[in-house]
ZATIDO-933314 format. One record per residue (C-alpha): x, y, z; residue in one letter. Coordinates in Angstrom, 3 decimals. Layout:
<node <X, Y, Z>, a>
...
***
This chain:
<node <104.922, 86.259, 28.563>, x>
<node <102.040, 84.817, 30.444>, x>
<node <102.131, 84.395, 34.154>, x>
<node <102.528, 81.444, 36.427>, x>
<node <98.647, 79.512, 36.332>, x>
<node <97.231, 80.690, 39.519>, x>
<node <96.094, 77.443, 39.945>, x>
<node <92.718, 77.808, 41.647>, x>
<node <94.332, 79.024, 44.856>, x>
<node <97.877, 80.193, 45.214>, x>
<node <98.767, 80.866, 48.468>, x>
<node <102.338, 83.038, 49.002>, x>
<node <103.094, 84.423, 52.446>, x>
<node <105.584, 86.736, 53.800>, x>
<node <107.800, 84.829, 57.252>, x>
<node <109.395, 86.497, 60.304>, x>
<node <109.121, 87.107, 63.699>, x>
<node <107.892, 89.372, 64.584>, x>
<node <105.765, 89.836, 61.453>, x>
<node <102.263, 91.278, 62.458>, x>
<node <103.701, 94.589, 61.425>, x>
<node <104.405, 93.692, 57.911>, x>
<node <103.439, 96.062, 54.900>, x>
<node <103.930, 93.099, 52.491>, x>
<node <100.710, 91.540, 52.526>, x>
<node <99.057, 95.224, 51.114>, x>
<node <101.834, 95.145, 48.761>, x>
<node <101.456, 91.895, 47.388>, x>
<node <97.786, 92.123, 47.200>, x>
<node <97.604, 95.453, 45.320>, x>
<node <99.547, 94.175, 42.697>, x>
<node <98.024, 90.802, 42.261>, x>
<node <94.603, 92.752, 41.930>, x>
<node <95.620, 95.088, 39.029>, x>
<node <96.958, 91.405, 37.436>, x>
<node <93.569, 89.704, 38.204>, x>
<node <95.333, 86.991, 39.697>, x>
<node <93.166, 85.511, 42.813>, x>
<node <96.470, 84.895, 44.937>, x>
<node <96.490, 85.096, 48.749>, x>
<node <99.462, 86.689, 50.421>, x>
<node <99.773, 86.455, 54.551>, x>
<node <101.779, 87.274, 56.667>, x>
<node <103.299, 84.194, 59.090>, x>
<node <105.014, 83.937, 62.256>, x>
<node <108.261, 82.051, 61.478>, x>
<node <110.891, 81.934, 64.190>, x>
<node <114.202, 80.123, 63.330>, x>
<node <114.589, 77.185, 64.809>, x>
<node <111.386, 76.310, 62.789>, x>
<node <112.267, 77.915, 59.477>, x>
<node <112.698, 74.328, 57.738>, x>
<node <109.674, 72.217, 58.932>, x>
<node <107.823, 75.033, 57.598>, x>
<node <109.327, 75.302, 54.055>, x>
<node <109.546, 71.658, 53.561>, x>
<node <105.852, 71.539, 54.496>, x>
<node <104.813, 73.761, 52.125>, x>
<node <107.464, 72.968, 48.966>, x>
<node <105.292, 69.650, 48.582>, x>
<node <102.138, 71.498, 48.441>, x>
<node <100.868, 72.798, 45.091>, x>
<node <99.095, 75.474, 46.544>, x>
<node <102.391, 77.443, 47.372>, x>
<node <103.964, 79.585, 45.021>, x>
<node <106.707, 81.278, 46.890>, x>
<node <107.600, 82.987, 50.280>, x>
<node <109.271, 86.124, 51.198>, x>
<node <111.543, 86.374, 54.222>, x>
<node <112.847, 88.888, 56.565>, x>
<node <115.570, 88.679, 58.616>, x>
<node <117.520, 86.520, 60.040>, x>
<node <115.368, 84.008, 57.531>, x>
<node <117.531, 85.578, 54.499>, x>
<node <120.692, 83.672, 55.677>, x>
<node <118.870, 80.926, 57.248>, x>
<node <117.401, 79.377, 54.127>, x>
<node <120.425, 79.352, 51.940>, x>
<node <121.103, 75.902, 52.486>, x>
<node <117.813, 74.547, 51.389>, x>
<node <118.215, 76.556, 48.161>, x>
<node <118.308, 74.804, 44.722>, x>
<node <119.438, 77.414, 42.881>, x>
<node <120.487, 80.905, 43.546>, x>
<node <120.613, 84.465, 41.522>, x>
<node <123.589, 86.474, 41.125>, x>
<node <122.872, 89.012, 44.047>, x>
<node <122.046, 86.153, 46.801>, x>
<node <125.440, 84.687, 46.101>, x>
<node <127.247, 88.048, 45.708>, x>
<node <125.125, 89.141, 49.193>, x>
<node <124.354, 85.874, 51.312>, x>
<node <121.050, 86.367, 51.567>, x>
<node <117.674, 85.518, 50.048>, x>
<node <114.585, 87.474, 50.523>, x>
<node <112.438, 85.842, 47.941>, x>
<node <112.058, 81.971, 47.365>, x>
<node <110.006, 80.609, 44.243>, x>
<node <108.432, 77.383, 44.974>, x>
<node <108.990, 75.457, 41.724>, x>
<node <107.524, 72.002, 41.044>, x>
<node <109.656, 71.075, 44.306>, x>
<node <112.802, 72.947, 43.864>, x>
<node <113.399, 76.208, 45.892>, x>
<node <114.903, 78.925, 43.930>, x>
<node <116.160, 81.905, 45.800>, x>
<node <116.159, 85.217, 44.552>, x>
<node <117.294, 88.461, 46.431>, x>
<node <115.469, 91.814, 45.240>, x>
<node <116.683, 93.562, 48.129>, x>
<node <119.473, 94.930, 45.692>, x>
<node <116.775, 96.095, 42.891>, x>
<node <115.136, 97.447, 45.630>, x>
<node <117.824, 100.327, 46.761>, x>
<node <118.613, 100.623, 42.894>, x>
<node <115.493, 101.234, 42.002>, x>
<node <114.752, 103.464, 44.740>, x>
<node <117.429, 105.609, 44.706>, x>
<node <116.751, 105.901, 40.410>, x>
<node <113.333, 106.869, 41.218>, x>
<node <115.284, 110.014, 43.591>, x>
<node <117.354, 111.146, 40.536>, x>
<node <120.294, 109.639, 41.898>, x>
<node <121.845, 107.251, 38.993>, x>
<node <125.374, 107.735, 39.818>, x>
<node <127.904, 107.655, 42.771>, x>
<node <131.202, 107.720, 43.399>, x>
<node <131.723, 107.157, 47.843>, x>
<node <128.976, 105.983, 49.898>, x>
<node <128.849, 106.359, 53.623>, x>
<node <126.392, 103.103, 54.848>, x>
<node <125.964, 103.268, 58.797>, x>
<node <125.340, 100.013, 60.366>, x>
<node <127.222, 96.846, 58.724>, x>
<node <124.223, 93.797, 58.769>, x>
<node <122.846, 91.796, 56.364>, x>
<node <121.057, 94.805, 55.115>, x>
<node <124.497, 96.560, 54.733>, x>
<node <125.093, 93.972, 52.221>, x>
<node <122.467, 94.596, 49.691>, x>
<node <123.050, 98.104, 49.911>, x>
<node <126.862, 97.941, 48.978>, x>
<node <125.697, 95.627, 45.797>, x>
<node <123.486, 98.216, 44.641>, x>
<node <125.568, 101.748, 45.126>, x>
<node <128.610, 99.565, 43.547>, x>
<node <125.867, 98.948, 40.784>, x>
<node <125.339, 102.064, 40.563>, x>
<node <129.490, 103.276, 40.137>, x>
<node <130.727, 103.756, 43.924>, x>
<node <134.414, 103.060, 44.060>, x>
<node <134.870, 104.285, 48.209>, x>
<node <132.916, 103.164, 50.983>, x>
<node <133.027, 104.759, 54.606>, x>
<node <131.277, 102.124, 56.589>, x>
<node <130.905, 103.103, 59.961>, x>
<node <130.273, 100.272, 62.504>, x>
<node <130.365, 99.160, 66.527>, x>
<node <131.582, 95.973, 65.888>, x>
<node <134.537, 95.670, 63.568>, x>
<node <134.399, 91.837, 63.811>, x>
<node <130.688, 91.790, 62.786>, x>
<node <131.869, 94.214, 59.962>, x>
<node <133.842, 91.995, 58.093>, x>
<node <131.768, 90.326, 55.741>, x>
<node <130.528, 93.433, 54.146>, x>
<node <134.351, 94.778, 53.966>, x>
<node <135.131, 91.662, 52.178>, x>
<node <132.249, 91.907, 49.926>, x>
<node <133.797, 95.523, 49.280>, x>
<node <137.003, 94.405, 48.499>, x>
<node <136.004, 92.264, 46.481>, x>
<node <134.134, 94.481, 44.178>, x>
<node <136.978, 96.468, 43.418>, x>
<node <136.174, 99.059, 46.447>, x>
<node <138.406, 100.908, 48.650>, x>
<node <137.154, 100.543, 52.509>, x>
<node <137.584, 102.691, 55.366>, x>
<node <136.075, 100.886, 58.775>, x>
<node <134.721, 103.476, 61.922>, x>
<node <133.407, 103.181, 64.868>, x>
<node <129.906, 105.890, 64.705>, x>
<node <131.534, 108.803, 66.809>, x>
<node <134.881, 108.656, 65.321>, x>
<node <135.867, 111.725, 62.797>, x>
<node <135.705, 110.795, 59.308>, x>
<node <138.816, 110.550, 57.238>, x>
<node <140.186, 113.368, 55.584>, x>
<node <139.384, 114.007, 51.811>, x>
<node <136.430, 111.219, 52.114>, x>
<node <133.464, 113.195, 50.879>, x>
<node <130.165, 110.859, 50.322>, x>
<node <127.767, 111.529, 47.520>, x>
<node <125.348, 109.318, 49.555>, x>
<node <124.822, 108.191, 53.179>, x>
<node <122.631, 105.184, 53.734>, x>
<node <121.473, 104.405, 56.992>, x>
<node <120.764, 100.414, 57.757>, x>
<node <120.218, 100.964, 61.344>, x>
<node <116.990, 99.646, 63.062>, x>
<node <114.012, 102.247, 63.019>, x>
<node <114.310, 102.211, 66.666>, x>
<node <117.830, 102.059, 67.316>, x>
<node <119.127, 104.972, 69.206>, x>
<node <121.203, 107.356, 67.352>, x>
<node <125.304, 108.119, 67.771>, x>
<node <125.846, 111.478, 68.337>, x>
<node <127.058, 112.198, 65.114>, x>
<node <125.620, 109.924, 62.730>, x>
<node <127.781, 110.873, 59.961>, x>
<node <130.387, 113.778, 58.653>, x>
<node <128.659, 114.304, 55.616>, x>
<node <126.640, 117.773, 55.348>, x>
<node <122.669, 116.835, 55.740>, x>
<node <122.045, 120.410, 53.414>, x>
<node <124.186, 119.116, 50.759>, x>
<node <124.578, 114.944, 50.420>, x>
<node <121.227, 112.882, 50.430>, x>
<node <119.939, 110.136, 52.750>, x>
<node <118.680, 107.359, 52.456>, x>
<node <117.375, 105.256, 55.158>, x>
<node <115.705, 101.749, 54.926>, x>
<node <113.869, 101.623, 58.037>, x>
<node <110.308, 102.947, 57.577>, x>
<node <108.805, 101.944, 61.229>, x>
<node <108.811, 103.938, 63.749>, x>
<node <108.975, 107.214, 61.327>, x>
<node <111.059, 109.685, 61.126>, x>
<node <113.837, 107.401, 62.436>, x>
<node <116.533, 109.214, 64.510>, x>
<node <118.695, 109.237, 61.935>, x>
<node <116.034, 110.270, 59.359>, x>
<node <114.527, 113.381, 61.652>, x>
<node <118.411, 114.616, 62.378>, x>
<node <118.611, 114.777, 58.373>, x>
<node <115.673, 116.975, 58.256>, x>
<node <116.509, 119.141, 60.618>, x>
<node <119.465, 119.939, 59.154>, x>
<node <117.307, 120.940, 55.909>, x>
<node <118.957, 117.533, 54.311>, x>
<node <117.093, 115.132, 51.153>, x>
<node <115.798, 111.920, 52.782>, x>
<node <114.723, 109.062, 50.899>, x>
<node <112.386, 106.887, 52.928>, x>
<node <112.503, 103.119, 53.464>, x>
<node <109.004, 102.710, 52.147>, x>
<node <110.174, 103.364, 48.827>, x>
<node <112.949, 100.568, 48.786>, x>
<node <110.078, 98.375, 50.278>, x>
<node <107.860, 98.727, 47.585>, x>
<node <110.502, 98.146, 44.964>, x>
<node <112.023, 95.184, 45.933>, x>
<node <108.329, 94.112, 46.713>, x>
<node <107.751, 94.682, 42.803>, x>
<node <110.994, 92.659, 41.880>, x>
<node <109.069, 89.695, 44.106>, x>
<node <106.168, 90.232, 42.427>, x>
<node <107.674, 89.520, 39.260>, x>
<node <109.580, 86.612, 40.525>, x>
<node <106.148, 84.887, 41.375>, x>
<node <104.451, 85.448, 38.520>, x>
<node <107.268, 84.702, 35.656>, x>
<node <109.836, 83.251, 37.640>, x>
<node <112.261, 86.462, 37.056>, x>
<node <112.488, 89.279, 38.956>, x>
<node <113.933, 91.142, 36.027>, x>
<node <110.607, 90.408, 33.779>, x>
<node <108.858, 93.300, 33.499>, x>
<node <104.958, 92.741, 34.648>, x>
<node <101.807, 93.474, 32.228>, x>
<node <101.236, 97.423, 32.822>, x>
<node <103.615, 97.197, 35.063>, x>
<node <103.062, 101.240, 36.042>, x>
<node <99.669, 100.693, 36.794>, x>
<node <101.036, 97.854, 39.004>, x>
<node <103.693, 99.961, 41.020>, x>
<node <100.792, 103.163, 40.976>, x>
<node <98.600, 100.808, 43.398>, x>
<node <101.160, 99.186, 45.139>, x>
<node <102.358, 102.684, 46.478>, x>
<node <99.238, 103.845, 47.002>, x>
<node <98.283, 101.036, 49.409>, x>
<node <101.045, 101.659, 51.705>, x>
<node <100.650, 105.458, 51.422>, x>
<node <102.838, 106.506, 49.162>, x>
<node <101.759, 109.198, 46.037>, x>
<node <101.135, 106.532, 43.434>, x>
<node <101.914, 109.419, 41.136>, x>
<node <104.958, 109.539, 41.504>, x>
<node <105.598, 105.805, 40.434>, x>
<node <108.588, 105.643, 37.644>, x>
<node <109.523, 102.360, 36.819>, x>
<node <113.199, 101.967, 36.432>, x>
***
């Protein structure tokens, strides 16, 4: 399959607030140079209240090909969806919108993106998850370790009320939930194959992050700025696995990628190795250890 024309000058831009700090725009680039496409990718500051001026501005443009969003933007642009995938309904959020001949299709590779990542670490089955923090990002997380065979989910959170939609989400895949607050003892018999930390990079850490054993049950931790994260450097310490952020990022990064250029986030890209080898590589990463899943 061909990709999208690049029309003399396709323009696709990463939103937020802040955003300066953004490793999308070396992500995007990477890969649009191994595909010879001459597509800009930016990086714009995109508060809220002005989310909507902004997308209706550029959905009559034909310049625009799509956006990406970060958070809060993921919930705040559902409404002006057209259509939505499977994992932005199943989640509430989109982080990926395809600009198409004036509709707005939504896509959320946020869920690839843990998948992916955590496929790339050897880890293709799980049974109970432990996910501190319960956000948006708590969200996609759950989709993908239910993806990926968790039945139990300890989900430990300061707000029970700001909990619930994940819990619901968990109940309604079929999972059993146990809610607590970050210093309270874990429940007996509860023993995590995975903990997954969706905390801030610069929150401050509880005092016991988890019950699971750092020697013996892996981590993996989205944040990837300021690093080692609290969370992240307590793992290591305690001689634990950590799976970084950055390697999430650049997968759910790729899933965009192919989203913009065939309109499916699930099509996989021309050389799509060499792709992900350059992508890493330009946000650090060993491009040699690329392994697309």
């Amino acid at each position: 399959m061909t990709p999208a024309d690049d029309g003399g000058g396709t323009r696709l831009a990463v939103l937020g607030s802040p955003i300066a700090h953004s490793q999308s725009p070396a992500l995007h680039a990477a890969a649009y140079g191994v595909l010879g496409l001459p597509w800009t990718y930016e990086a714009i500051e995109v508060r809220q209240p002005d989310l909507g001026a902004f997308v209706r501005s550029v959905a009559v443009d034909p310049a625009w090909r799509g956006l990406s969003l970060t958070m809060p933007l993921k919930r705040d642009i559902l409404p002006m969806l057209d259509t939505r995938d499977e994992p932005t309904g199943l989640t509430g959020g989109a982080n990926t919108v395809l600009l198409d001949d004036g509709r707005l299709r939504g896509f959320n590779t946020d869920v690839y993106g843990v998948t992916a990542a955590l496929r790339e670490a050897g880890i293709d089955g799980l049974r109970s998850v432990e996910i501190l923090g319960a956000g948006a990002t708590a969200a996609s997380v759950l989709a993908a370790v239910h993806a990926l065979g968790a039945t139990g989910l300890l989900l430990r959170a300061r707000d029970a009320g700001r909990a619930r939609p994940v819990v619901e989400l968990a109940r309604r895949l079929g999972m059993t939930v146990t809610v607590l607050a970050p210093r309270e003892p874990g429940e007996a018999g509860f023993a995590a194959d995975l903990v997954v930390s969706t905390l801030p990079g610069g929150a401050d850490m509880p005092a016991a992050p988890s019950t699971a054993n750092p020697a013996s049950t892996p981590l993996l931790d989205v944040a990837y700025s300021p690093w080692p994260t609290a969370v992240a450097a307590y793992w290591l310490a305690g001689g634990g696995r950590v799976i970084g952020g950055l390697e999430m990022l650049v997968n759910q990064a790729l899933g965009q990628v192919r989203a913009f250029t065939f309109g499916d986030p699930w099509m996989p890209l021309a050389d799509e190795p060499a792709v992900l080898r350059a992508m890493r590589a330009s946000i650090g990463l060993d491009p040699e250890a690329a392994r697309v899943v």
